[in-house]
C-alpha positions as MATLAB code, in Angstrom:
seq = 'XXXXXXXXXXXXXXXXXXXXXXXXXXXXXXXXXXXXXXXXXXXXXXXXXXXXXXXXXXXXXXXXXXXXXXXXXXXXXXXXXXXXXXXXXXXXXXXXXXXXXXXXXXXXXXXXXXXXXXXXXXXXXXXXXXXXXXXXXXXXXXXXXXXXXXXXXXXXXXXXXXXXXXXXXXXXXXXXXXXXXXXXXXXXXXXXXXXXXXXXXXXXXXXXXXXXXXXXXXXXXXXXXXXXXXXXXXXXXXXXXXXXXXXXXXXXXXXXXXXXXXXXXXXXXXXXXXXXXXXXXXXXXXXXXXXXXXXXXXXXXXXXXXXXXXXXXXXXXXXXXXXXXXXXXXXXXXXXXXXXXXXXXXXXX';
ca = [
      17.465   -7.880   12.468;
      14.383   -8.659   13.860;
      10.316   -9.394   13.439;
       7.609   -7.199   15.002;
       4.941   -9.008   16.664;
       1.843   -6.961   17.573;
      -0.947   -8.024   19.741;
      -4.235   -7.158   20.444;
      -3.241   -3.307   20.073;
      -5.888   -0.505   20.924;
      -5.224    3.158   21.051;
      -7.912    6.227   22.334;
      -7.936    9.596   22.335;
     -10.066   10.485   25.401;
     -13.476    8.604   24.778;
     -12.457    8.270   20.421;
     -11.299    4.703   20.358;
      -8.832    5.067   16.983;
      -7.019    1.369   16.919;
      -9.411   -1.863   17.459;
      -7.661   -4.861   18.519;
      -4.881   -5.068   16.341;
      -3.136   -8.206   15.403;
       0.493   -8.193   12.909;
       2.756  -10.943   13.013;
       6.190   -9.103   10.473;
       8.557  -11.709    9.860;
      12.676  -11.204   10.137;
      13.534   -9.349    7.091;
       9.951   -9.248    5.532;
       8.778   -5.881    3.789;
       5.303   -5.478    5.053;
       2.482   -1.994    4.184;
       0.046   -0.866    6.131;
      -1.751    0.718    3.915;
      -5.633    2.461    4.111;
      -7.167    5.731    3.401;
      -6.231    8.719    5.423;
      -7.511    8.936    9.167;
      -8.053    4.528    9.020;
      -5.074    4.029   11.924;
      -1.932    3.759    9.454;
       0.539    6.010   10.864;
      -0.927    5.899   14.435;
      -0.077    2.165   14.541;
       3.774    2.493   12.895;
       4.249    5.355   15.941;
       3.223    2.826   18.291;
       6.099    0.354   16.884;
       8.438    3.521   16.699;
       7.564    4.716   20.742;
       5.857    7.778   19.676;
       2.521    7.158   20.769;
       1.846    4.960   23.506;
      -0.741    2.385   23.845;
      -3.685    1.347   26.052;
      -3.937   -2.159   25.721;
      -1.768   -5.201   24.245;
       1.771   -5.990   23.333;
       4.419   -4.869   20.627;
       7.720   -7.019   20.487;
      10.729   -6.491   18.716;
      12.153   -9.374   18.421;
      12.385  -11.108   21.637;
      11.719   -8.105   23.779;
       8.221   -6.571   24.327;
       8.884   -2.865   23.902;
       5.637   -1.319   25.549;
       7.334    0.511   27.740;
      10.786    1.324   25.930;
      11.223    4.609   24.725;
      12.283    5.096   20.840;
      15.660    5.502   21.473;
      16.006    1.816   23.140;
      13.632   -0.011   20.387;
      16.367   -0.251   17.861;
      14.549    1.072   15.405;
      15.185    3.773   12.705;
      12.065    5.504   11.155;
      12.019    7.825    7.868;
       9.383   10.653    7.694;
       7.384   12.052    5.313;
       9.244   14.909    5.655;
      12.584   14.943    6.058;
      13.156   16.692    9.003;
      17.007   17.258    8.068;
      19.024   19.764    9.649;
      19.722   22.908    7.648;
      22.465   23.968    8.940;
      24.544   20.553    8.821;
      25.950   19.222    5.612;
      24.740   15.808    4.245;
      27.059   13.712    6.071;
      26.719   15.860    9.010;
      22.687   14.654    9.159;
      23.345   11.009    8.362;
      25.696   10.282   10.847;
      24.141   12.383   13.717;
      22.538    9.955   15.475;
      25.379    8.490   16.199;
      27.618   11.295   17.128;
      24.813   11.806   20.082;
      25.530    8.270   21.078;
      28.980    9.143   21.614;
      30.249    6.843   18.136;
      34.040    7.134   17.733;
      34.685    9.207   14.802;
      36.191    7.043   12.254;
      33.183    4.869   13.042;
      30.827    7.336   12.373;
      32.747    8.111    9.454;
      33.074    4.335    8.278;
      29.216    3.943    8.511;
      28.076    7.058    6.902;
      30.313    6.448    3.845;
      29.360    2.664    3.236;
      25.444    4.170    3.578;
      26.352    7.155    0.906;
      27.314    4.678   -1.282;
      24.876    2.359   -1.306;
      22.069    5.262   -2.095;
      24.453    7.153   -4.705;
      24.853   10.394   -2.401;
      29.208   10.261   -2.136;
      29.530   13.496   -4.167;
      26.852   15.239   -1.916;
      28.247   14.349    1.264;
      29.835   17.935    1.654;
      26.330   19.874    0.534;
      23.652   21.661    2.360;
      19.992   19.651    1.737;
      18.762   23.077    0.557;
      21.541   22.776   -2.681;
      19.690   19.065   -2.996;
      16.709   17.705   -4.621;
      13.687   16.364   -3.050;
      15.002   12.683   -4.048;
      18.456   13.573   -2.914;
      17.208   14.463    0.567;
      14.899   12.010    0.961;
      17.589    9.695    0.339;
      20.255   11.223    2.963;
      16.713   10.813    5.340;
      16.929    7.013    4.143;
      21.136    6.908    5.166;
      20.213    8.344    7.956;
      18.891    5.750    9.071;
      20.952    3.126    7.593;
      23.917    4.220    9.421;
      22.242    3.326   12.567;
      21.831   -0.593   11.765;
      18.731   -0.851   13.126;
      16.739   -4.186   14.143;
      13.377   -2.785   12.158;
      13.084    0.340    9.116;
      10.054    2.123    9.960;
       8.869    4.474    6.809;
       5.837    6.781    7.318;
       4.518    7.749    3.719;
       8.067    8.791    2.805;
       7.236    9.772   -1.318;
       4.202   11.715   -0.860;
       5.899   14.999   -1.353;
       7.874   13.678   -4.389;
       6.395   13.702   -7.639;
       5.310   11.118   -9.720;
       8.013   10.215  -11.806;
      10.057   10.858   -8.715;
       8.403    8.630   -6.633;
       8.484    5.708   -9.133;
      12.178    6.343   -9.164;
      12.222    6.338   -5.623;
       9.815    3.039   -5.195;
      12.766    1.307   -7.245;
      15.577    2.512   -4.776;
      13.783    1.380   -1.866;
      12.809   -2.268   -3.002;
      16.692   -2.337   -4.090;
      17.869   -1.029   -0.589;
      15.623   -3.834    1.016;
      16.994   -6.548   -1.130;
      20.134   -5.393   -0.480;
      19.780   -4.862    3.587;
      17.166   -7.709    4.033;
      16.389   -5.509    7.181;
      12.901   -5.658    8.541;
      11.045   -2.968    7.402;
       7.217   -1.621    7.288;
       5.849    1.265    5.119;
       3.236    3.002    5.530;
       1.220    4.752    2.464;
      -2.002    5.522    1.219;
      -1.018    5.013   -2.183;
      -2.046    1.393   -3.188;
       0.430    0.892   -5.924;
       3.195    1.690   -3.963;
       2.358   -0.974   -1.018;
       1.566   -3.514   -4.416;
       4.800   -2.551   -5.689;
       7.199   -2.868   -2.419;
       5.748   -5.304   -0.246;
       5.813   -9.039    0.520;
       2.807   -8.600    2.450;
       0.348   -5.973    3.040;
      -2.093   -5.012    5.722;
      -4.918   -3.258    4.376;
      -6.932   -1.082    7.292;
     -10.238    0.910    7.375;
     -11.278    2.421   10.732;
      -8.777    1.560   13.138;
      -9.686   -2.263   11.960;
      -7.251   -4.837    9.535;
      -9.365   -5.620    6.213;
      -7.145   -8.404    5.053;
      -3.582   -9.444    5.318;
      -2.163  -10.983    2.066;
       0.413  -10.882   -0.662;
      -0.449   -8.365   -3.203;
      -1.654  -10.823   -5.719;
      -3.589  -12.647   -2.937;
      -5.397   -9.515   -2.307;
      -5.698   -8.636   -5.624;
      -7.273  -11.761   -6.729;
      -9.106  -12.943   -3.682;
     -10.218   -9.604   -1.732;
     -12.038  -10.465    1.253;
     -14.419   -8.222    0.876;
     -15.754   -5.047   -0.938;
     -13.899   -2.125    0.633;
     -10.552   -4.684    0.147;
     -11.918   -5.436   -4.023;
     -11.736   -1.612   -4.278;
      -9.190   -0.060   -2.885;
      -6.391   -2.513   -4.226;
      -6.339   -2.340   -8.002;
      -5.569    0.637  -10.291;
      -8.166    1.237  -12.250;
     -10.384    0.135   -9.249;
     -13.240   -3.278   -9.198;
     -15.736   -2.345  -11.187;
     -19.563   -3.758   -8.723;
     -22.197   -4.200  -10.347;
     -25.542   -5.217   -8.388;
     -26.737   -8.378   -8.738;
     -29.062  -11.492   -7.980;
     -27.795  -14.616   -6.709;
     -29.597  -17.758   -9.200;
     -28.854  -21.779   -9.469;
     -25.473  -21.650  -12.017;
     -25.745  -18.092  -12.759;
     -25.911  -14.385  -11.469;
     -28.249  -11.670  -12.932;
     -26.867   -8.386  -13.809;
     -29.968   -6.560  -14.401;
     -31.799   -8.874  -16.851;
     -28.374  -10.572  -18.426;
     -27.607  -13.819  -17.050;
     -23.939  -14.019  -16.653;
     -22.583  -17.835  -15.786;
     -21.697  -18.556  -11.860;
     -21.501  -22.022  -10.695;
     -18.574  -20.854   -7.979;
     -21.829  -20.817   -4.920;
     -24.847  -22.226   -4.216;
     -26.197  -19.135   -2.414;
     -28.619  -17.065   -3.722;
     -30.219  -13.571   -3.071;
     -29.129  -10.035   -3.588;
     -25.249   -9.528   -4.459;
     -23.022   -7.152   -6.278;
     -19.949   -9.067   -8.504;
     -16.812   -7.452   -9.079;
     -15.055   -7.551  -12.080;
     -11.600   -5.685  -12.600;
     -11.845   -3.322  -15.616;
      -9.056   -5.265  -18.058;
     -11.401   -8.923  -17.356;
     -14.155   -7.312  -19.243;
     -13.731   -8.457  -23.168;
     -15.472   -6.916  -26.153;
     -17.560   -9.155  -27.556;
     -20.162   -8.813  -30.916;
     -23.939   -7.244  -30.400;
     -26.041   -9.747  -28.863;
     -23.687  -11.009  -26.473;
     -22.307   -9.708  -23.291;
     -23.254   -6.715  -21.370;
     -24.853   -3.467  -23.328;
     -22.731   -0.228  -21.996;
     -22.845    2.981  -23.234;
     -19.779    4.573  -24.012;
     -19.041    7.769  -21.914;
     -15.433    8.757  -22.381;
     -12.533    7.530  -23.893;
      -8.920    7.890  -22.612;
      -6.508    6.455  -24.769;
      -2.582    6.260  -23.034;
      -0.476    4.659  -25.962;
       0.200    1.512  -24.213;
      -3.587    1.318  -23.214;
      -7.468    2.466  -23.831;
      -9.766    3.090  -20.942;
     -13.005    3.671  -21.050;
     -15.600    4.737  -18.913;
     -18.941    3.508  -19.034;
     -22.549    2.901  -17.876;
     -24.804    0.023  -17.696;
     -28.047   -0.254  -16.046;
     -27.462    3.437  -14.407;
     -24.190    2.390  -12.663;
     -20.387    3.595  -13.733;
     -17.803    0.960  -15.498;
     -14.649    1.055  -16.211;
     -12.771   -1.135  -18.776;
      -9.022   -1.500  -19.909;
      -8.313   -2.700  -23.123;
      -4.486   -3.436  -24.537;
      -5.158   -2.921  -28.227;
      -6.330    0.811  -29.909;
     -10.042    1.425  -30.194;
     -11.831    4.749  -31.322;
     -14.894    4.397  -29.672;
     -17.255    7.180  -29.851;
     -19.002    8.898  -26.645;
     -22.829    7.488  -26.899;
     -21.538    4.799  -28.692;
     -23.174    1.141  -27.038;
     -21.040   -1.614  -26.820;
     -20.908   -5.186  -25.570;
     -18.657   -6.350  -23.106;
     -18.269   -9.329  -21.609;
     -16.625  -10.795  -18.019;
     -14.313  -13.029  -18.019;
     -15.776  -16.131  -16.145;
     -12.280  -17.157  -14.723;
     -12.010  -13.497  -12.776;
     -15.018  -13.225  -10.972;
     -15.950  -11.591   -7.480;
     -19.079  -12.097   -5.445;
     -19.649  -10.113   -2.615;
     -23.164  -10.187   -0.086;
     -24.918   -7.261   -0.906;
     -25.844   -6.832    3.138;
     -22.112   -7.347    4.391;
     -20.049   -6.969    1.432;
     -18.207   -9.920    2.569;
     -16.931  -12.216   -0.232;
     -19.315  -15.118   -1.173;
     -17.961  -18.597   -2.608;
];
């Protein structure tokens, strides 16, 4: 195994400059995300790790050795697709153990390594099948032995459950922390899907625009974004922003002083409070919000609101039967909240 050290990184297309300067330091064995909305540099930067794309400036190292100018096959690095790009034709353990009948493997090694990778994702019985008798989790786990079998240094895995569905992919999600805990190999996922990078990663690398956001744990992010687009996009129901004016002790959410002694700045803001920190409280206190629409889940209510013209969202764990039109008063919790510059959107205090 090995860490991935990236430096200073760019990447054009003709006079389009898509990667700015990027900077990852992966430690041996850690389970990092790059994760973003489409088109923010994701993928392009995992196909610079994997050889696929080259780049115009800075370094990528795999462990010791800088790998700029290596092609894929010399990186030591296995990378699972999005889709699964198996062979048809070839049975299951025909496809995992490929790779390695190209690099001229003796047989009963080939055989000794795809058998001790069938195992380890549940696919022994299968081995003999065609992927089209298999399910989409079935072949996206053969994908995954296929590139166990190889050993690599570094797992490379671009958006691999986005064809799955969603119970499917949670299922999924669960076999791929447990193969990493298991393997302890480097690896680094990339999705679009928040959740998954909260649910699978040590650390994740949040990107917009070819540009890094904020590099965290996912409770570091979660509770201390760095900024607005950061508050947003991690979190499921996402940060509720309200705007705002900066006071001495306080902020003012449109005529309701709410209590903020966390900065001495003042001025325009907006403050950011996730949906399941806002608390009911009794008329006269709190924030007035009108009631839009209620979605109750069983283990959860959400509800969707408005106050002073702009859209809030709130969580609650116990049952409520609000009515749409109904006005009630919530409350943030002063322990959980976010202050961003209204200019910058950078985090203030």
């Amino acid at each position: 195994m090995a860490g991935v050290t990236i430096q200073d990184i760019t990447k054009s297309y003709g006079a389009v400059q898509v990667i700015h300067g990027v900077n990852v330091e992966i430690a041996d064995g850690e389970f990092v995300a790059l994760v973003g909305p489409s088109g923010c540099g994701k993928s392009t930067l995992l196909r610079m790790i994997a050889g696929l794309e080259p780049i115009n400036s800075g370094t990528i190292a795999i462990g010791d050795r800088v790998v700029n100018n290596l092609p894929p096959a010399a990186r030591d690095i296995a990378m699972v697709f999005q889709t699964y790009a198996l062979y048809p034709h070839k049975s299951v353990a025909e496809n995992m153990g490929f790779a390695l009948k190209v690099a001229k493997t003796d047989k009963a090694e080939i055989a000794r390594r795809v058998r001790e990778a069938a195992e380890i994702l549940s696919l022994t019985e299968y081995l003999d099948r065609k992927p089209r008798h298999l399910s989409g989790g079935q072949r996206q786990r053969v994908a995954m032995g296929r590139a166990i079998v190889r050993d690599p240094q570094v797992f490379l895995f671009d958006e691999p459950l986005s064809n799955l569905d969603a119970k499917l992919r949670i299922q999924m999600r669960t076999e791929i922390k447990e193969l990493h805990q298991r393997l302890k190999t480097t690896t680094v996922f990339v999705t679009h899907d928040q959740i998954e990078a909260m649910t699978l990663a040590d650390r994740i690398v949040v990107m917009q625009a070819g540009r890094i956001e904020q590099i965290g744990t996912p409770l570091e992010l979660y509770d201390n974004p760095a900024n607005e687009f950061v508050a947003t996009f991690i979190g499921a129901p996402s940060m509720n922003l309200m705007e705002a004016t900066l006071k001495t002790g306080v902020i003012d959410l449109s005529g309701h002083d709410v209590p903020y002694p966390g900065s001495a700045a003042s001025g325009p803001a907006r403050l950011g409070v996730r949906p399941e920190h806002l608390s009911l409280v009794g008329e006269g206190e709190g924030l007035p919000m009108q009631v839009k629409v209620v979605e109750p889940t069983g283990s959860e209510t959400m509800v969707f609101l408005t106050f002073a013209g702009q859209d809030i969202t709130a969580v609650f764990r116990d049952r409520h039967a609000f009515a749409p039109g109904q006005t009630i008063h919530l409350a943030p919790d002063p322990d959980h909240l976010h202050c961003f510059d209204a200019a910058t959107g950078q985090r203030i205090g």
